[in-house]
C-alpha positions in Angstrom: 105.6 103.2 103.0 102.3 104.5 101.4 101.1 107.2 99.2 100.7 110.6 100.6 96.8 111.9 100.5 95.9 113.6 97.4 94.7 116.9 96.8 92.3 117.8 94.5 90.2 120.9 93.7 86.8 120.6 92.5 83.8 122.8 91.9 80.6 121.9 94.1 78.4 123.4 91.5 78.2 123.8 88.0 75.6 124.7 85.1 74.2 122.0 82.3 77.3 121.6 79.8 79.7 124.0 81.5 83.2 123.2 81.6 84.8 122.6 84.8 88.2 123.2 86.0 89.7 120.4 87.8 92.8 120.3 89.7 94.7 117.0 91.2 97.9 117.0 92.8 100.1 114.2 94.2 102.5 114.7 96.7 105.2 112.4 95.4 108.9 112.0 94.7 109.4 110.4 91.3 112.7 108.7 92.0 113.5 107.3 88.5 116.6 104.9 89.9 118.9 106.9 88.0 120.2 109.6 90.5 122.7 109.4 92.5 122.7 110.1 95.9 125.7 110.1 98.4 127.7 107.8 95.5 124.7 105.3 95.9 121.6 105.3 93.5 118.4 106.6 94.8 115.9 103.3 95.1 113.2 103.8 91.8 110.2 104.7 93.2 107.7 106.4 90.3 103.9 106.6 90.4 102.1 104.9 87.6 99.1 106.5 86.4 96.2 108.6 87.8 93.1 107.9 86.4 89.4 109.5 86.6 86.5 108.7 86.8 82.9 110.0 86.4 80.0 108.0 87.8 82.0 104.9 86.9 82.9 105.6 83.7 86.6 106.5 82.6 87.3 110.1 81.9 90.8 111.0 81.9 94.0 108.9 82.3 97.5 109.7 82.5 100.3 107.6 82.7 103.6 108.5 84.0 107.4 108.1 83.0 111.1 108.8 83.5 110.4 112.4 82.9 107.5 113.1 85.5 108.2 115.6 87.6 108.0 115.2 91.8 104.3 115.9 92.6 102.6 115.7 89.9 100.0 118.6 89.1 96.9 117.9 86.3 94.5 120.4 85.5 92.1 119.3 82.8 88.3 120.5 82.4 85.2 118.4 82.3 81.7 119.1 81.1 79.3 117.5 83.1 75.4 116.9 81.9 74.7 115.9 85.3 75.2 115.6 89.4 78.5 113.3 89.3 80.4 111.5 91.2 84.6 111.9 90.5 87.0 109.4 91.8 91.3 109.8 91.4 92.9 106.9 91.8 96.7 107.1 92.0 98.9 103.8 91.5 102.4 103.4 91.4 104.9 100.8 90.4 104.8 98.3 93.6 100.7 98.4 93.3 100.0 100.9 96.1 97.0 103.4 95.4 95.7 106.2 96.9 91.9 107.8 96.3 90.4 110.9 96.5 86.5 111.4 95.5 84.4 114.7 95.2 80.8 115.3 93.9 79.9 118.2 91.4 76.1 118.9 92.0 74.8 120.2 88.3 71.9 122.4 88.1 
């Protein structure tokens, strides 16, 4: 089985210091081993951590437990000096990863 593509939402533009609003979303579903299903238990199957990067450099991690939702949704907000490159990684438990990428042009 492999991750599901990401979605993410990211401006093309933006001004010198301006904060952007990023979204990310994982279409995922979280199974923590604990539910029970049919008087079996549900295999575990939980995503990791997503992690961001700008132009190589880490800037924003999140790392995921028992209580993470199915599909998880991040919105956080960047401010970007310059044209940048973002890249989501998603990784779960049994070392799969998925990728998205987008490029903000500053100006």
């Amino acid at each position: 089985m492999t991750l599901a593509t990401p979605r993410i939402r990211v401006p093309r533009s933006a001004r010198v210091g301006e904060a952007v609003e990023i979204r990310a979303l994982m279409e995922h579903p979280m199974e923590t081993g604990l539910r029970q299903d049919g008087g079996r238990t549900a295999p575990r199957d939980m995503l990791q951590r997503l992690t961001v990067s700008v132009n190589g450099a880490l800037a924003f991690q999140a790392e995921f437990r028992n209580g993470t939702s199915a599909n998880p949704y991040h919105v956080f907000f960047l401010k970007l000096d310059r044209t940048s490159e973002l890249v989501f990684t998603w990784t779960d438990e049994q070392g799969r990863s998925a990728r998205a990428q987008a490029r903000v042009t500053v100006g």
